[in-house]
PLY file of the C-alpha trace (Angstrom):
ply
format ascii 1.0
element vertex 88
property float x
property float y
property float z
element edge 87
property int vertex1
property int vertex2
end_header
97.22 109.55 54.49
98.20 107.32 57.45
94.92 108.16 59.84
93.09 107.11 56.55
94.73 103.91 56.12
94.15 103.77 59.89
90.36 104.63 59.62
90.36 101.75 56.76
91.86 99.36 59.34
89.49 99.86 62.03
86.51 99.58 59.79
87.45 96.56 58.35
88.24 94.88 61.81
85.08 96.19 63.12
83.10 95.00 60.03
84.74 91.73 60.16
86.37 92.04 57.65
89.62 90.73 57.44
91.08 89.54 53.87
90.16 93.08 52.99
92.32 94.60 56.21
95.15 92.04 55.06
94.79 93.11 51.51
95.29 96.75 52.39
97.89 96.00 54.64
99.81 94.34 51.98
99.53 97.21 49.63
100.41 99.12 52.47
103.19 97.07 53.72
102.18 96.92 57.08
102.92 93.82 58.27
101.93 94.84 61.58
98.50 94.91 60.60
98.35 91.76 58.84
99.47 90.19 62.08
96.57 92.03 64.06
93.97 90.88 61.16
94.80 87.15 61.75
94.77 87.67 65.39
91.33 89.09 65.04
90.17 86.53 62.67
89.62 83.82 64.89
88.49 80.72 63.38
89.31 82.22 60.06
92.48 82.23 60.66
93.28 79.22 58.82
91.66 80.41 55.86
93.18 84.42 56.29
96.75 82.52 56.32
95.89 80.88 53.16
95.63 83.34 51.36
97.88 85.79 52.56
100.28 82.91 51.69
98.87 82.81 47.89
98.63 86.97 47.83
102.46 86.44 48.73
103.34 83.60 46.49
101.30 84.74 43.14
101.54 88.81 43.56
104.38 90.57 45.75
107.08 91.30 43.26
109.27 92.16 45.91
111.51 89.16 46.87
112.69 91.27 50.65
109.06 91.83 50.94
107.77 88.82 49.87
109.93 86.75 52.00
109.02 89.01 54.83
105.53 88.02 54.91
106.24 84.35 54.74
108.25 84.90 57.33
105.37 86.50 59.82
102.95 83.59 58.46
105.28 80.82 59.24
105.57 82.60 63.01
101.76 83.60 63.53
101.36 79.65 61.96
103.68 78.07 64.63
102.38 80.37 67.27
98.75 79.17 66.18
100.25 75.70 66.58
101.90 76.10 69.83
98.31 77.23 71.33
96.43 74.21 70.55
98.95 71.75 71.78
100.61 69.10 70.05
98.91 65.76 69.12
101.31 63.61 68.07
0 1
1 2
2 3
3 4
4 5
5 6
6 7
7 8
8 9
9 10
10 11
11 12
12 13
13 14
14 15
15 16
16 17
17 18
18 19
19 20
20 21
21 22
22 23
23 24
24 25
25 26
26 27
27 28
28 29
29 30
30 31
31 32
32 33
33 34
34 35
35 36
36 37
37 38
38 39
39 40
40 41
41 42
42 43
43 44
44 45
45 46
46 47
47 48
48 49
49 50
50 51
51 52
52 53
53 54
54 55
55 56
56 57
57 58
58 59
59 60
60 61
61 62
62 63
63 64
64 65
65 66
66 67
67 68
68 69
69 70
70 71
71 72
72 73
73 74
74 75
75 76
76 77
77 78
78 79
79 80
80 81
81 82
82 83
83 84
84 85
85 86
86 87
């Protein structure tokens, strides 16, 4: 089962792809994986975090879960930050 979920992944990163890879790593739980989609998305990132945030907020029953993927969006958010420098 794992080197199809695996198969899925690389697909969908290769096809561009990514709210579907984020979607199945959800269902999945692979956080992991949701952190290498919005790596890979580039300047979709803003948009991938957007709704992995609303995926979170609106459908993960799981509180432990749920609060485990806001946590990995706030990070890959500040990191995102961090890169482009502050303008203040």
């Amino acid at each position: 089962m794992e080197i199809v979920i695996d198969k899925m992944f690389q697909t969908c990163f290769k096809d561009k792809k990514f709210k579907q890879a984020i979607g199945i790593a959800l269902e999945a739980r692979r956080l992991d994986k949701v952190k290498e989609a919005m790596e890979k998305s580039g300047d979709a990132m803003e948009e991938n975090l957007g709704y992995t945030f609303s995926i979170a907020k609106d459908i993960i029953k799981s509180k432990n879960f749920r609060t485990e993927v806001m946590r990995l969006l706030m990070i890959i958010y500040q990191n995102r930050n961090d890169d482009q420098g502050d303008f203040d």
